[in-house]
C-alpha positions in Angstrom: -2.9 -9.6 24.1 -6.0 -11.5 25.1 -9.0 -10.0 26.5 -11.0 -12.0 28.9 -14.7 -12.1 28.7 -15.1 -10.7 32.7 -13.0 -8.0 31.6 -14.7 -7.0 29.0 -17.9 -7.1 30.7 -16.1 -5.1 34.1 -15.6 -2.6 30.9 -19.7 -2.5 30.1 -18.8 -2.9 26.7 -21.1 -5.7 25.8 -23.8 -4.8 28.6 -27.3 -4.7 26.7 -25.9 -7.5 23.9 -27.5 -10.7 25.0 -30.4 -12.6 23.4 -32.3 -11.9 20.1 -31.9 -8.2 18.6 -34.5 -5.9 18.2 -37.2 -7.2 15.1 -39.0 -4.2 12.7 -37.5 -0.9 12.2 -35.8 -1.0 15.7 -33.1 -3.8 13.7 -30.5 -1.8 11.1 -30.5 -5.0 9.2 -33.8 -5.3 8.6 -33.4 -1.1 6.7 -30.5 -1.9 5.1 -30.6 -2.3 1.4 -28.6 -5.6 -0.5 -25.6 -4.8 -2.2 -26.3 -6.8 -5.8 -23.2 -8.9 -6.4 -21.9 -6.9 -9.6 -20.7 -4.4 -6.7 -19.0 -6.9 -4.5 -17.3 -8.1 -8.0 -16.2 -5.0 -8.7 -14.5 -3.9 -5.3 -12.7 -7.5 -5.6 -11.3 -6.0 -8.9 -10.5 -3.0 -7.2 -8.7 -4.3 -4.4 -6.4 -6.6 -6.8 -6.0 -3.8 -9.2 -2.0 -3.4 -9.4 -1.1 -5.6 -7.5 -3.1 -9.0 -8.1 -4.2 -8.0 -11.4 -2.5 -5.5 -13.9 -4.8 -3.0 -16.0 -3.6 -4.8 -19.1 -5.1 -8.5 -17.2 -8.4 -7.1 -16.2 -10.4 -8.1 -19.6 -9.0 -11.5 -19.1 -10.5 -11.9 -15.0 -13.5 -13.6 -13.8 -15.4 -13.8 -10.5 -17.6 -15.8 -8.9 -19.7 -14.7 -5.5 -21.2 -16.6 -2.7 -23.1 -14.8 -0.3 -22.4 -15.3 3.8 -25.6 -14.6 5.4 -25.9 -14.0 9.4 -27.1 -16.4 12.0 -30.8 -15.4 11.1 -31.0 -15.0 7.2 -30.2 -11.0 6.7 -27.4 -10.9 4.1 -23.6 -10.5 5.7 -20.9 -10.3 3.1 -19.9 -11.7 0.1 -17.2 -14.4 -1.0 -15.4 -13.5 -4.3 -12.8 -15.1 -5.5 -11.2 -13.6 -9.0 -8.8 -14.9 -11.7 -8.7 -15.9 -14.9 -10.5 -19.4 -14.4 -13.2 -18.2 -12.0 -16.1 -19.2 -13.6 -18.8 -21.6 -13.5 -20.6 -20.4 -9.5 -18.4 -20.2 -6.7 -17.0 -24.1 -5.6 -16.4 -24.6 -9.5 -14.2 -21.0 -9.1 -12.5 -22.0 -5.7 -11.2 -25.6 -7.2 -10.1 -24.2 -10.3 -7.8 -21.5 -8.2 -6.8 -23.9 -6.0 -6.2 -26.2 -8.9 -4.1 -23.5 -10.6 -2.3 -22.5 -7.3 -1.5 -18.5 -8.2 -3.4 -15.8 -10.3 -6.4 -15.9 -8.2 -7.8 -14.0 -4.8 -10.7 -14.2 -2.5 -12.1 -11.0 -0.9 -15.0 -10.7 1.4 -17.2 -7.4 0.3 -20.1 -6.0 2.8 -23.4 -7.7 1.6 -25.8 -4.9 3.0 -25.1 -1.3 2.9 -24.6 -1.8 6.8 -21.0 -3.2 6.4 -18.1 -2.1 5.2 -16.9 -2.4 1.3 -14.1 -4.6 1.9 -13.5 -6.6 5.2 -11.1 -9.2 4.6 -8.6 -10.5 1.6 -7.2 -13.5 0.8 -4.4 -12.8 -1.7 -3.6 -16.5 -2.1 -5.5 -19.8 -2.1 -5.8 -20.8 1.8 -9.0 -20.1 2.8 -10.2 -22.0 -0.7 -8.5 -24.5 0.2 -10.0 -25.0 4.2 -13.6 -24.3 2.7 -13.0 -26.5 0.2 -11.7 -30.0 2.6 -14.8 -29.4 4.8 -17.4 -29.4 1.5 -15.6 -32.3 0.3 -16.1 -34.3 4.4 -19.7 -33.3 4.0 -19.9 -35.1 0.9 -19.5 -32.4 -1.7 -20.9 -29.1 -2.1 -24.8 -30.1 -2.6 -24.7 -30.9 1.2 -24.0 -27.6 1.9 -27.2 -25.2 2.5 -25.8 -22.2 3.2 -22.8 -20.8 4.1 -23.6 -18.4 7.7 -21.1 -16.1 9.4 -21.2 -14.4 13.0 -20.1 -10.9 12.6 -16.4 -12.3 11.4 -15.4 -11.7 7.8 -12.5 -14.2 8.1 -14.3 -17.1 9.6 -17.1 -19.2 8.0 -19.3 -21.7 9.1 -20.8 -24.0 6.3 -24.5 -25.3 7.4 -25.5 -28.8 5.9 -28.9 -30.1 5.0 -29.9 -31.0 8.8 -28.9 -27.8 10.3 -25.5 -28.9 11.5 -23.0 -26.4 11.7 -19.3 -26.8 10.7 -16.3 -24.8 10.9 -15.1 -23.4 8.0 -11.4 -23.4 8.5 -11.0 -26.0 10.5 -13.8 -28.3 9.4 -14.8 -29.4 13.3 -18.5 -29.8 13.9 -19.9 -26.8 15.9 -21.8 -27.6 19.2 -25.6 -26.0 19.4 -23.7 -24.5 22.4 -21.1 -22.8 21.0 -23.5 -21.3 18.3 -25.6 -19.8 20.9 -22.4 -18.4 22.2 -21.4 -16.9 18.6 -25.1 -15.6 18.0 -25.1 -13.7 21.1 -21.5 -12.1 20.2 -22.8 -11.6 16.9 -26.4 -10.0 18.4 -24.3 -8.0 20.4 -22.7 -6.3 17.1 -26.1 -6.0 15.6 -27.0 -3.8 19.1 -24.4 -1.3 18.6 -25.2 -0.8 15.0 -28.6 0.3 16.5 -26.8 3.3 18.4 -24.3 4.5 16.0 -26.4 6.5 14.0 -23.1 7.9 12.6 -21.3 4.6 11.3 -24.6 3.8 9.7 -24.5 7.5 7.8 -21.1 6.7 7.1 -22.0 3.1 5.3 -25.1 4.2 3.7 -23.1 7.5 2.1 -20.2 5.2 0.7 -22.2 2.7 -1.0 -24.6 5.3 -2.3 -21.8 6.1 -4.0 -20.4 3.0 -5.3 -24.0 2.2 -6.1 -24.4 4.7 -8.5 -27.1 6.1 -6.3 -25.6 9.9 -4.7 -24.9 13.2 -6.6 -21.1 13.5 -7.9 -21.0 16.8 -6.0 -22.0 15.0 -2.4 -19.7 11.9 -3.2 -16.9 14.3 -3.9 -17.3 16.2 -0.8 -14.8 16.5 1.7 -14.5 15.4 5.4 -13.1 19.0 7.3 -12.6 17.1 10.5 -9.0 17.5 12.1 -8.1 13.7 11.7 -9.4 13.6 8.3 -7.1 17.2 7.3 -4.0 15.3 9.2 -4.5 12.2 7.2 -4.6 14.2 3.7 -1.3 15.9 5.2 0.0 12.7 5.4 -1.2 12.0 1.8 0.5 15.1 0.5 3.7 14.3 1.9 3.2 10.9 0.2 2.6 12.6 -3.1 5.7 14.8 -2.6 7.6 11.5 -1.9 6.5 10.6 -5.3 7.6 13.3 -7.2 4.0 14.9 -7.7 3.1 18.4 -6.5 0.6 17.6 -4.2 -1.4 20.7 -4.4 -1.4 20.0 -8.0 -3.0 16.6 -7.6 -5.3 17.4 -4.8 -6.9 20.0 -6.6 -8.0 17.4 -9.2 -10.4 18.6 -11.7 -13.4 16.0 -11.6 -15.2 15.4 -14.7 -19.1 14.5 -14.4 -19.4 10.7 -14.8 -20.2 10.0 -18.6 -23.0 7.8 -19.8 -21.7 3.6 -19.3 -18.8 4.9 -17.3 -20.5 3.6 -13.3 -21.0 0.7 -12.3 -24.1 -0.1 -14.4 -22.0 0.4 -17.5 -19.8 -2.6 -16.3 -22.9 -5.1 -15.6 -23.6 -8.1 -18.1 -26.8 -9.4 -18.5 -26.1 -11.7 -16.1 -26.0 -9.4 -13.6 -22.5 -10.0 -13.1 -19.1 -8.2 -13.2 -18.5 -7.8 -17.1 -14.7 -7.4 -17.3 -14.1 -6.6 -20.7 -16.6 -3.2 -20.2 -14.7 -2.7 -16.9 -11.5 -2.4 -18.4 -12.8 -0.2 -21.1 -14.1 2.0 -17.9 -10.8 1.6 -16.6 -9.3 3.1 -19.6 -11.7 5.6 -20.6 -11.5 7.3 -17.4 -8.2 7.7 -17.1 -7.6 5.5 -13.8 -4.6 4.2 -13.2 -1.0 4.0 -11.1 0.4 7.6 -12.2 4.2 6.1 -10.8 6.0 3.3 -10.5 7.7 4.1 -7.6 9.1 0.8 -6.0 7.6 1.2 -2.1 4.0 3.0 -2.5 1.8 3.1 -5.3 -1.7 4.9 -5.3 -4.0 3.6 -7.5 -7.0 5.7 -8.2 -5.8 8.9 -7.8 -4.7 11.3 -11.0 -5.7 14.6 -12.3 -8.4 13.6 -14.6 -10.5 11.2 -13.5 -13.8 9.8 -14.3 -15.7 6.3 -14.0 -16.6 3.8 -11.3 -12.7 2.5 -10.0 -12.4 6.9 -9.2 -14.6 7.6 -6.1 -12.3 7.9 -3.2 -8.7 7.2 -2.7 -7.4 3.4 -2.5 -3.5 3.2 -1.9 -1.2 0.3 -1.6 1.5 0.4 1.4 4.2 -2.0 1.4 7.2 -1.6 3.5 10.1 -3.3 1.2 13.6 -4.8 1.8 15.7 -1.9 -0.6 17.8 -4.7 -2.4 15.7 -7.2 -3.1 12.2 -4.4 -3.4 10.2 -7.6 -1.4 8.4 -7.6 1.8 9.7 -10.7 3.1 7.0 -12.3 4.0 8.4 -15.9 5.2 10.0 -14.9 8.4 10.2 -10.9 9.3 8.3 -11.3 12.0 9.3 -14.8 13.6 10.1 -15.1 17.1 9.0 -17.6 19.6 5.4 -18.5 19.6 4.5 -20.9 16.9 1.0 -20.1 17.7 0.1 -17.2 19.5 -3.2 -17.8 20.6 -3.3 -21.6 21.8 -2.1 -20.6 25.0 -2.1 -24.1 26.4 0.0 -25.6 23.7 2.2 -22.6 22.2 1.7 -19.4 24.3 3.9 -16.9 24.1 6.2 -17.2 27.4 9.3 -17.2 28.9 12.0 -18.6 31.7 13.6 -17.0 33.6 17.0 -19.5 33.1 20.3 -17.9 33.6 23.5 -18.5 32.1 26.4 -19.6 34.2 28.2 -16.8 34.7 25.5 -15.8 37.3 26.1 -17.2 40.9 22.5 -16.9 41.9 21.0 -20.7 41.6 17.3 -20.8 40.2 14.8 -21.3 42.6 13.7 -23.2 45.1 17.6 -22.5 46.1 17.2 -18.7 45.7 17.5 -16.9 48.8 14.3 -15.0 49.6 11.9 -17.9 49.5 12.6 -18.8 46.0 12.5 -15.3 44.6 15.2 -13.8 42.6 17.7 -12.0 44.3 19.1 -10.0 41.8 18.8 -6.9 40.2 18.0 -5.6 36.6 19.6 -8.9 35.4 17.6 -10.6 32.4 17.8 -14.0 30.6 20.9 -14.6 28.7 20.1 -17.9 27.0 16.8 -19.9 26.9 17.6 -23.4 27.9 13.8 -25.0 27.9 13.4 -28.0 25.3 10.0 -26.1 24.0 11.4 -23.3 22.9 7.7 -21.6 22.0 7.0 -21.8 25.2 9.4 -19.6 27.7 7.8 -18.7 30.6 8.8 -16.6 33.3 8.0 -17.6 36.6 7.8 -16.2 40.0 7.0 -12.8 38.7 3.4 -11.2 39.5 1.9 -14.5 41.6 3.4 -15.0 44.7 0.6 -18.1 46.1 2.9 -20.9 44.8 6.6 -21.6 43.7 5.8 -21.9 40.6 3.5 -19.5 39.1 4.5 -18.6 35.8 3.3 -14.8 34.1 2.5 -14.9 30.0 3.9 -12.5 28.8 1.1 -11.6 26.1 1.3 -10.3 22.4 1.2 -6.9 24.1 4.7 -6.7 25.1 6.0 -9.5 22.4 4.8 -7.1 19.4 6.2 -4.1 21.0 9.6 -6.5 21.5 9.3 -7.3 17.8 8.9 -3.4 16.7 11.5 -2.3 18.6 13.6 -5.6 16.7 13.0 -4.5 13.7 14.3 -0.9 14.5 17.7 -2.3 16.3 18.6 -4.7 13.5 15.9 -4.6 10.2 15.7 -0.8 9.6 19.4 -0.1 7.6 18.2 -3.3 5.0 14.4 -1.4 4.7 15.1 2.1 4.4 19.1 2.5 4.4 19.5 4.4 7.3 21.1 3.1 10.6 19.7 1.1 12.9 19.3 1.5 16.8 21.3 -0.3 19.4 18.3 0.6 21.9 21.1 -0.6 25.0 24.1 0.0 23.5 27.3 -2.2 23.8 28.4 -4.7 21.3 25.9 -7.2 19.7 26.9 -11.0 19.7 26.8 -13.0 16.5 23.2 -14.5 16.4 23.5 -16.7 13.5 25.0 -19.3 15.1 26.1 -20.3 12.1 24.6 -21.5 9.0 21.2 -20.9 9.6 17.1 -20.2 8.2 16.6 -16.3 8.3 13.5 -17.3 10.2 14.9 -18.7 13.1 17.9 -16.0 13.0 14.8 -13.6 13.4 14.0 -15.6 16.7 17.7 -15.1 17.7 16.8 -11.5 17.3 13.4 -11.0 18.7 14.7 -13.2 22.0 18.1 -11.3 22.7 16.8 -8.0 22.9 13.2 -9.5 24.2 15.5 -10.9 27.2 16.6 -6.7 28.0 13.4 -5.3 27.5 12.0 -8.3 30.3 14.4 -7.5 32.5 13.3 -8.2 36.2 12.8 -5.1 38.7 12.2 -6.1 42.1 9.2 -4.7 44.1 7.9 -5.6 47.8 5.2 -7.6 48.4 3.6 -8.5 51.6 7.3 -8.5 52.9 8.9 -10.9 50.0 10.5 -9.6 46.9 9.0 -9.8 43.7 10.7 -9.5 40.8 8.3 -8.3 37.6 9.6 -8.1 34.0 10.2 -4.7 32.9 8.0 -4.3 30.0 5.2 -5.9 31.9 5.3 -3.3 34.4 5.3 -0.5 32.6 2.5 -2.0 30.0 0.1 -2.9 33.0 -0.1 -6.4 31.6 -2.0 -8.3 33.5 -2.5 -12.3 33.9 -6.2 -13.2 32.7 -7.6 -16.6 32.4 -3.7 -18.1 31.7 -2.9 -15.0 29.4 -1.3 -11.9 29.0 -3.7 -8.9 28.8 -2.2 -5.7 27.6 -5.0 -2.5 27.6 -4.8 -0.5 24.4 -3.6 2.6 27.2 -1.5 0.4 28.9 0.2 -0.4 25.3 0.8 3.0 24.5 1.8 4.5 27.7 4.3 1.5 28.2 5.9 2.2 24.9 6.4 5.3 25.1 7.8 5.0 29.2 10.3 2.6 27.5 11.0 4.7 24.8 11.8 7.6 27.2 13.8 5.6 29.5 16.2 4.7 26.5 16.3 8.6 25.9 15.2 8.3 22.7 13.4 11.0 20.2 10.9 8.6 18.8 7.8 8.4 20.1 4.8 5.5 20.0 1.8 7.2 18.4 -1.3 5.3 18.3 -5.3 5.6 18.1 -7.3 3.2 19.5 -11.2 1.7 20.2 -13.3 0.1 22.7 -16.4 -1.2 21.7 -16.8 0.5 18.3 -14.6 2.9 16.4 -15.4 6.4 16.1 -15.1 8.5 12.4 -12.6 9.9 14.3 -10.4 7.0 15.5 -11.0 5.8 12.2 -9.5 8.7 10.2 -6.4 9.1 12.9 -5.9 4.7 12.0 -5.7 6.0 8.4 -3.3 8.7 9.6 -0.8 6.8 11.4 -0.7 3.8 8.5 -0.3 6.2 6.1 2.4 8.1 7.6 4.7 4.8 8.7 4.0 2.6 6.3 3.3 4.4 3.5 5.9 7.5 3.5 8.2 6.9 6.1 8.2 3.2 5.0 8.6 1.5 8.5 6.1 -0.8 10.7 3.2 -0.6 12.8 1.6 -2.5 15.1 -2.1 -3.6 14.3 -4.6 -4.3 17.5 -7.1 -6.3 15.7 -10.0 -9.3 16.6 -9.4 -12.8 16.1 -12.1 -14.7 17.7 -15.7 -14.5 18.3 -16.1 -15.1 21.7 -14.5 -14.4 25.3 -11.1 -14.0 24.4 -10.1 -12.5 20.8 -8.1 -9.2 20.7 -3.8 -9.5 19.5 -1.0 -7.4 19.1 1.0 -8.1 16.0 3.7 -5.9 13.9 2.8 -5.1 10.0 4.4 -4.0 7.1 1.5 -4.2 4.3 -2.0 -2.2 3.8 -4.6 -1.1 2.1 -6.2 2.3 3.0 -9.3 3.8 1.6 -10.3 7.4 2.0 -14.3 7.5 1.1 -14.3 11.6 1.7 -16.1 11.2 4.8 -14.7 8.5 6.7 -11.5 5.8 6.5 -10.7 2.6 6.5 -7.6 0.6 7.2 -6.8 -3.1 5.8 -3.6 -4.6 7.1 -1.9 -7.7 6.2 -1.2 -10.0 9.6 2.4 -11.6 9.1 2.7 -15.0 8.4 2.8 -18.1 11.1 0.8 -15.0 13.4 -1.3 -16.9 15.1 -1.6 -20.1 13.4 -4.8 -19.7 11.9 -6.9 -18.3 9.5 -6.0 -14.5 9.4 -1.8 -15.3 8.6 -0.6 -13.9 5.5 -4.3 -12.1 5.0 -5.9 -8.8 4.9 -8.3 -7.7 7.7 -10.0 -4.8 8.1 -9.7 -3.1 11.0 -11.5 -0.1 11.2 -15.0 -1.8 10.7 -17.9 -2.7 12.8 -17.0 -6.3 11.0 -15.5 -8.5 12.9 -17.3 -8.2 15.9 -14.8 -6.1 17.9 -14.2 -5.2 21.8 -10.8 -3.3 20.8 -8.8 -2.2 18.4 -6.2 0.2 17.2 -2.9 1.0 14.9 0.4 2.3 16.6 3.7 3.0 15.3 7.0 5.0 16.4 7.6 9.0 15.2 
């Protein structure tokens, strides 16, 4: 789904945002207090802790921060990349993990006590790599003078010595007009930070914790609220899952911190990360996975527990093939739509070709004026020579013959959901899968095939019966819509598909009930900025499908700064953190997504970073 900048306007939900933000007390950026970089070192550590980094490998890490600033000098987020040869200031790090090719991670940390902890993650080398091509165009990293950002933890602009502004990913030189454009997004960000008093509670309670600076009794205190007592629910059927008594656990007996054990006990002299006092912490405290179990693993959480790495809950949810115990990451998710935001190269659409066992002729022979005449038929093969770009035409735009409808991630990630249900769910979780139309299923490997494209088989036969045309009046002609489009509202904005977060759910679930089935789509969604409670009921549903039913979800999340940013798209990793009083929700955004920065990585989206206009987490129960 793409959201259209008059929309979003018609919505009022960046009314107030233009031009320079309020100066003095009036700016939340001008009262917020730096984070020192030992603490954006030591969430890096966190977030790689099982996973990127075993307990026994922690003495051996080492980090090395940059800091992002904004567009006018306040202090956005840090860079981190960790591994064994990260030493030596930041580009030294990056070319020495790039250089070593695994063992190392990037993770972007809230600079200020305005932002979230952790934002974005780069389990691999990637975004090194990008950053690291457009220093070496420039001439090498003393032409850089700064590294800025514009409210969007994944996307980096690096500033040279004349003011010049380059993108970080794709190393194209930045237009003064296009940075005007992404300062006014970003000032409109910085506006709603102003009037949410709450989120700025929230922040500033977190890292007073993490900082060392709030009372072990107020940092241990609990959020009552009903979202927050469902997602604990959700915890404790986890636990159970696990084999642990959740009551048991839950009722942990919390020691008071012991002298060295915070984060000041971990700092060098450098004011760095020390990792051989962090994994003394680690061990004196008693931190650590308390199971191996082979799907979910919480990290943090044990009955005794003391030190730094033990404020909050951090858990690890990974859905995982049950022979091989992998999330495969290469092709789970591929379907047509090599690139799912370049609408004029690679957008996701479809035609409306028939095979031949159909009499009707494709239009302009059609009878009706070159509409199709039938009914409930869909498209049987796709017989275009692009096959990422099906489109179907003649569908909502009757002023030409050949007006053609994008269908929009909307519909295409609910297609791929529902695909993984009907033929992924007995090789995840063992139990059957769901022939959502019945009948018998034709062989789709054609052969000798790469599982990616036998995905795309997948995703396109049953994304032809979900698309299946139902014929409506209009002004006298008949106009045949695809089915999912209907009942999902989506809508045709500025060439693309635009799916509401409402129109998402209640289309999923009128689908759902039309195929008489007992599953439901659950979701909790934003506009504008997200609510403790939207946060907490994100937290909820990831923890419940991901983490114990061990199934997918669908992520709505931002991908661009400007007029048109907000997608759809299925996932089957993430990274939850419960601070006691709110939640927040990393997913990992399958590979080949969108063809850009964010594929294969962690985002964060619960967060007033990146500068959202929607966003939300759905799944089937």
């Amino acid at each position: 789904m793409e959201f259209s900048l008059s929309w979003i306007l018609a919505l009022g939900l960046l009314a107030g945002c233009s031009g320079e933000p309020s100066a003095g007390r009036d700016d939340p950026r001008a009262v917020a207090e730096p984070v020192p970089v030992v603490a954006a070192q030591a969430l890096t550590l966190r977030f790689g802790l099982g996973r990127e980094v075993s307990l026994q490998e922690v003495g051996d890490q080492d980090a090395a921060s940059l800091l992002v600033e904004d567009v006018d000098g306040y202090p956005l987020v840090y860079l981190t990349v960790l591994g064994p040869e990260a030493h030596g200031g930041f580009w030294k790090a990056a070319r020495a993990a790039v250089s070593a090719g695994e063992g190392h991670y990037l993770v972007t940390t809230g600079a200020s006590t305005l932002y979230s902890p952790t934002l974005f993650a780069d389990t691999g080398t990637d975004t090194l790599e990008h950053l690291l091509a457009v220093v070496d165009a420039l001439g090498g990293e003393a032409q850089v003078a700064r590294l800025v950002g514009f409210g969007d933890p994944g996307r980096y602009y690096l500033a040279d010595r004349e003011g010049r502004f380059y993108d970080g990913y794709t190393g194209e030189a930045v237009s003064a007009e296009e940075v005007a454009e992404l300062s006014e997004s970003f000032h409109g960000t910085v506006e709603r930070l102003a009037e949410d008093e709450d989120y700025r509670e929230e922040m500033a309670h977190v890292w007073a914790c993490l900082l060392g600076e709030a009372g072990e009794d107020e940092c241990m205190a609990e959020d009552a609220s009903a979202e927050a007592l469902e997602a604990r629910q959700a915890e404790a059927e986890l636990l159970s899952r696990l084999g642990y008594d959740p009551v048991s656990v839950q009722g942990m007996e919390v020691r008071p911190q012991a002298a060295g054990m915070g984060l000041a006990g971990m700092t060098g002299a450098d004011g760095e990360l020390d990792f051989v006092k962090a994994q003394e912490v680690i061990a004196q405290g008693g931190a650590g996975n308390f199971s191996n179990y082979e799907e979910v693993s919480p990290q943090w959480r044990k009955k005794y527990c003391a030190g730094w790495f033990c404020y909050g809950e951090y858990w690890v949810l990974e859905a995982r093939d049950k022979d091989t115990n992998k999330v495969r990451k290469d092709y789970e998710w591929h379907t047509v739509g090599g690139n799912w935001q370049d609408w004029r190269s690679y957008g996701y659409r479809w035609k409306d070709y028939f095979d031949s066992g159909h009499n009707d002729q494709y239009p302009p022979n059609a009878p009706d004026g070159g509409y199709y005449e039938g009914y409930d038929h869909f498209p049987r093969q796709f017989r275009d020579s692009n096959w990422k770009n099906f489109t179907y035409w003649h569908v909502t735009d009757p002023s030409g013959p050949h007006q053609g409808l994008p269908i929009g991630c909307g519909p295409a990630a609910f297609i791929r959901l529902a695909a993984w249900y009907q033929f992924e769910r007995n090789q995840y979780r063992g139990w059957a899968n769901i022939n959502w139309y019945g009948g018998s299923i034709p062989n789709l490997s054609n052969g000798s095939i790469s599982s990616w494209y036998y995905m795309f088989r997948k995703n396109s036969w049953l994304g032809g019966r979900m698309l299946a045309f139902r014929k409506q009046n209009y002004g006298g002609s008949k106009i045949y819509y695809p089915d999912l489009i209907v009942k999902m509202g989506t809508k045709a904005i500025s060439g693309q598909g635009l799916t509401t977060p409402r129109g998402f759910f209640n289309g999923g679930n009128a689908w759902l009930d039309e195929r008489g089935s007992w599953f439901n789509l659950r979701g909790a969604w934003y506009y504008g900025s997200p609510t403790t409670s939207v946060r907490w009921s994100m937290y909820s549903l990831a923890m419940d499908s991901i983490g114990v039913r061990g199934v997918p979800g669908v992520a709505l999340y931002h991908v661009e700064p400007t007029a048109l940013g907000e997608h759809y798209a299925p996932t089957l990793e993430g990274r939850l953190y419960n601070w006691r009083t709110t939640a927040e929700v990393l997913v990992r955004i399958p590979w080949y997504e969108t063809g850009g920065r964010y594929d294969g990585k962690f985002l964060n989206i619960t967060g007033i970073l990146p500068t959202p206009r929607a966003g939300g987490y759905y799944a089937f129960k």
